[in-house]
NUPAGU-423219 format. One record per residue (C-alpha): z, y, x; residue number from 1. Coordinates in steps of 0.5 Angstrom, whole numbers. Layout:
! residues N
       Z       Y       X   num
       Z       Y       X   NUM
...
***
This chain:
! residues 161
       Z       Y       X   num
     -62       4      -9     1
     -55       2     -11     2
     -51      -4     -10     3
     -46      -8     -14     4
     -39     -10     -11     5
     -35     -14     -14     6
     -28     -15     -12     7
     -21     -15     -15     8
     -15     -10     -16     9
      -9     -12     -18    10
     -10     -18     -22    11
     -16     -15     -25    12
     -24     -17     -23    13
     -28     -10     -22    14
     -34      -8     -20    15
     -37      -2     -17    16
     -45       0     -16    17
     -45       5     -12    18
     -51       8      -6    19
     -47       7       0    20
     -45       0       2    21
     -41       4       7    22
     -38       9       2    23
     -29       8       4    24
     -25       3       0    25
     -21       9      -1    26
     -27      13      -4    27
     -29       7     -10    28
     -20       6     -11    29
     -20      14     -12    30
     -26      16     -15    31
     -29      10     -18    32
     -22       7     -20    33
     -18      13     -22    34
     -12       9     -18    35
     -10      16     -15    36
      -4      12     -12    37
      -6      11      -6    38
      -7      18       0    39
     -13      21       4    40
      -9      23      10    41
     -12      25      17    42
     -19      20      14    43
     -19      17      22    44
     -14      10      20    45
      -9      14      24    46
      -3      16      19    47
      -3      10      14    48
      -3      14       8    49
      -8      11       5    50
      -6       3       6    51
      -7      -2       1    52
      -7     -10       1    53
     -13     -14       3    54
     -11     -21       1    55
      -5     -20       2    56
      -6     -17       9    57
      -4      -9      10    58
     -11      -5      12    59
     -12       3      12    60
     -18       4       7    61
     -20      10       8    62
     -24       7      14    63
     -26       0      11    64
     -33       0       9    65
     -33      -3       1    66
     -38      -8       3    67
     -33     -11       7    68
     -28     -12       1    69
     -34     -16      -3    70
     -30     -21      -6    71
     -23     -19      -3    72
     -18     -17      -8    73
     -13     -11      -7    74
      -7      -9      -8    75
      -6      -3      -9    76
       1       1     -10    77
      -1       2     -17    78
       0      -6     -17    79
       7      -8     -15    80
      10      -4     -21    81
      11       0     -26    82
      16       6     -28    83
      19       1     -33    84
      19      -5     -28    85
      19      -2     -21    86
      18      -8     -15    87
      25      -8     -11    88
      21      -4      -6    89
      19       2     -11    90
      27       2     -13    91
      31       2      -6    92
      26       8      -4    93
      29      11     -11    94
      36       9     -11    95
      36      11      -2    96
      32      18      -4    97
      27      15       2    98
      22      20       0    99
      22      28       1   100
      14      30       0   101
      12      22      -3   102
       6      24       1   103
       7      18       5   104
      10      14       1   105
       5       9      -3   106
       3       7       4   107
       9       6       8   108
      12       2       0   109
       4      -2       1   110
       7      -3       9   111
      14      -6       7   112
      11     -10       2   113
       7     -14       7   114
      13     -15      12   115
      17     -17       7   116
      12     -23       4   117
      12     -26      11   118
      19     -25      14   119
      23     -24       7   120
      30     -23      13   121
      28     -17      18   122
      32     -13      22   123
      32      -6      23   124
      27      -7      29   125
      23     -11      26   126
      22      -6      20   127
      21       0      24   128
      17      -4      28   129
      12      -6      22   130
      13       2      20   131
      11       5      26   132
       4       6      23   133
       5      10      18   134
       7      17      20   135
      13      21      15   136
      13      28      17   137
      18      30      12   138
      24      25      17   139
      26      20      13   140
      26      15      17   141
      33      14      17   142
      32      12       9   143
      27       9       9   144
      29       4      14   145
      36       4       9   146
      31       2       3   147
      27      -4       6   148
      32      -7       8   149
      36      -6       1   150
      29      -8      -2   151
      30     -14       3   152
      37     -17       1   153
      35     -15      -6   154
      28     -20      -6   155
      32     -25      -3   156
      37     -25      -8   157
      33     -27     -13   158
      31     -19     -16   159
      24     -20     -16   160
      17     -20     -11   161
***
Protein backbone atom coordinates (compact mmCIF):
# COMPACT_ATOMS: atom_id res chain seq x y z
CA UNK A 1 0.00 0.00 0.00
CA UNK A 2 1.34 3.26 -0.83
CA UNK A 3 1.19 6.90 1.00
CA UNK A 4 1.17 10.12 -0.37
CA UNK A 5 3.63 12.90 1.39
CA UNK A 6 3.22 16.11 0.65
CA UNK A 7 6.12 18.60 1.40
CA UNK A 8 8.08 21.65 -0.12
CA UNK A 9 11.60 21.61 -1.61
CA UNK A 10 13.04 24.77 -2.23
CA UNK A 11 10.20 26.84 -2.80
CA UNK A 12 8.17 24.38 -4.81
CA UNK A 13 4.95 22.13 -3.04
CA UNK A 14 5.99 18.34 -3.85
CA UNK A 15 4.50 15.17 -3.46
CA UNK A 16 5.76 11.58 -3.21
CA UNK A 17 3.89 8.33 -2.96
CA UNK A 18 5.90 5.79 -1.98
CA UNK A 19 5.44 2.07 0.38
CA UNK A 20 7.65 2.96 3.33
CA UNK A 21 6.68 5.77 5.56
CA UNK A 22 9.94 5.05 6.97
CA UNK A 23 11.88 5.38 3.74
CA UNK A 24 14.91 8.51 4.60
CA UNK A 25 14.15 11.87 3.48
CA UNK A 26 17.55 11.74 1.98
CA UNK A 27 16.27 8.49 -0.49
CA UNK A 28 12.90 10.44 -1.78
CA UNK A 29 15.32 13.84 -2.39
CA UNK A 30 17.71 11.76 -4.31
CA UNK A 31 15.89 8.82 -5.81
CA UNK A 32 12.41 10.49 -6.33
CA UNK A 33 13.60 14.10 -6.70
CA UNK A 34 16.41 13.81 -8.67
CA UNK A 35 18.39 16.61 -6.29
CA UNK A 36 21.50 14.71 -6.10
CA UNK A 37 23.18 17.62 -4.19
CA UNK A 38 22.74 16.39 -1.12
CA UNK A 39 25.30 13.11 0.02
CA UNK A 40 24.84 9.58 1.57
CA UNK A 41 27.88 9.48 3.76
CA UNK A 42 28.11 6.86 6.74
CA UNK A 43 24.06 6.34 6.64
CA UNK A 44 24.26 6.70 10.61
CA UNK A 45 23.39 10.78 11.28
CA UNK A 46 27.34 10.66 12.14
CA UNK A 47 29.00 12.90 9.09
CA UNK A 48 26.66 15.47 7.80
CA UNK A 49 27.09 14.65 4.54
CA UNK A 50 23.53 14.36 4.04
CA UNK A 51 22.45 17.77 5.96
CA UNK A 52 19.30 19.59 4.45
CA UNK A 53 17.22 22.45 6.04
CA UNK A 54 13.63 21.58 7.80
CA UNK A 55 12.00 24.71 8.18
CA UNK A 56 14.67 26.40 8.30
CA UNK A 57 16.65 24.28 10.84
CA UNK A 58 19.73 21.87 9.93
CA UNK A 59 18.83 17.90 10.16
CA UNK A 60 20.98 14.87 8.70
CA UNK A 61 18.39 13.35 6.45
CA UNK A 62 19.84 10.30 5.84
CA UNK A 63 18.04 9.01 9.04
CA UNK A 64 14.72 11.19 9.11
CA UNK A 65 11.77 9.30 8.23
CA UNK A 66 9.75 10.97 5.16
CA UNK A 67 6.90 10.78 7.46
CA UNK A 68 8.09 13.36 9.73
CA UNK A 69 8.71 16.10 7.14
CA UNK A 70 4.95 15.87 5.70
CA UNK A 71 4.07 19.25 5.39
CA UNK A 72 7.54 20.72 6.27
CA UNK A 73 9.71 22.37 3.68
CA UNK A 74 13.23 21.55 2.82
CA UNK A 75 15.70 23.34 1.70
CA UNK A 76 18.05 21.51 -0.12
CA UNK A 77 21.59 22.87 -1.08
CA UNK A 78 20.21 22.84 -4.80
CA UNK A 79 17.95 25.59 -3.24
CA UNK A 80 20.36 28.43 -2.27
CA UNK A 81 21.83 29.20 -5.58
CA UNK A 82 22.66 28.48 -8.88
CA UNK A 83 26.05 28.27 -10.96
CA UNK A 84 24.75 31.95 -12.51
CA UNK A 85 23.73 33.37 -8.72
CA UNK A 86 25.73 31.47 -6.39
CA UNK A 87 24.59 32.44 -2.55
CA UNK A 88 27.20 34.25 -0.76
CA UNK A 89 28.06 31.16 1.05
CA UNK A 90 28.56 28.68 -2.35
CA UNK A 91 30.72 31.84 -3.37
CA UNK A 92 33.43 32.33 -0.62
CA UNK A 93 33.93 28.40 -0.81
CA UNK A 94 34.84 28.87 -4.30
CA UNK A 95 36.58 32.21 -3.93
CA UNK A 96 38.63 30.41 -0.58
CA UNK A 97 38.94 26.89 -2.40
CA UNK A 98 37.38 25.49 0.70
CA UNK A 99 36.50 22.21 -0.93
CA UNK A 100 39.29 19.42 -1.95
CA UNK A 101 36.80 16.47 -2.83
CA UNK A 102 33.41 18.60 -2.53
CA UNK A 103 32.01 15.36 -0.89
CA UNK A 104 31.36 17.10 2.26
CA UNK A 105 30.72 20.20 1.01
CA UNK A 106 26.55 20.48 0.44
CA UNK A 107 26.30 19.61 4.00
CA UNK A 108 28.81 21.82 5.64
CA UNK A 109 27.39 24.78 2.86
CA UNK A 110 23.38 23.61 4.48
CA UNK A 111 25.35 23.90 8.12
CA UNK A 112 26.72 27.32 7.69
CA UNK A 113 23.72 28.77 6.26
CA UNK A 114 21.74 27.99 9.26
CA UNK A 115 24.26 29.57 11.57
CA UNK A 116 24.45 32.53 9.76
CA UNK A 117 20.35 32.82 9.39
CA UNK A 118 20.45 32.96 13.41
CA UNK A 119 23.77 34.64 14.18
CA UNK A 120 24.42 36.99 10.94
CA UNK A 121 28.27 37.98 12.93
CA UNK A 122 29.94 34.61 14.43
CA UNK A 123 33.19 34.20 15.45
CA UNK A 124 35.55 31.51 14.34
CA UNK A 125 34.70 29.64 17.56
CA UNK A 126 31.31 29.89 16.99
CA UNK A 127 31.64 28.51 13.49
CA UNK A 128 33.75 25.84 13.78
CA UNK A 129 31.41 25.24 17.01
CA UNK A 130 28.50 25.03 14.45
CA UNK A 131 30.55 22.79 11.90
CA UNK A 132 31.62 20.32 14.14
CA UNK A 133 29.14 17.95 13.06
CA UNK A 134 30.05 17.88 9.77
CA UNK A 135 33.19 15.70 9.12
CA UNK A 136 35.88 16.69 5.90
CA UNK A 137 38.57 14.35 5.49
CA UNK A 138 40.08 15.93 2.61
CA UNK A 139 41.53 18.84 5.88
CA UNK A 140 40.21 21.95 4.74
CA UNK A 141 39.30 23.21 7.52
CA UNK A 142 41.31 26.17 7.76
CA UNK A 143 39.42 27.42 4.73
CA UNK A 144 36.33 26.45 5.40
CA UNK A 145 36.20 28.36 8.64
CA UNK A 146 38.11 31.32 5.83
CA UNK A 147 34.82 31.04 3.63
CA UNK A 148 31.90 31.29 6.39
CA UNK A 149 33.35 34.01 7.74
CA UNK A 150 33.71 35.86 4.03
CA UNK A 151 30.45 34.63 3.56
CA UNK A 152 29.35 36.35 7.02
CA UNK A 153 30.76 39.69 6.07
CA UNK A 154 29.50 39.52 2.61
CA UNK A 155 25.67 38.81 3.74
CA UNK A 156 25.96 41.50 6.19
CA UNK A 157 27.19 43.98 3.79
CA UNK A 158 24.17 43.51 1.94
CA UNK A 159 25.29 40.81 -0.83
CA UNK A 160 22.58 38.77 -0.29
CA UNK A 161 21.05 35.69 1.83
Amino acid sequence: MTQEFKFTVNGKPVSVSLGNEETPLLNVLRNELGLMGTRFGCGLEQCGCCMVLIDGEPEKSCGKPVWSIAGKTVTTIEGLGSPERPHPLQQAFIDEQAGQCGYCLAGIVITAKALLDKNPSPTRAQIAAALDSNICRCGTHNRILRAVAKAAAQIRAGAGA
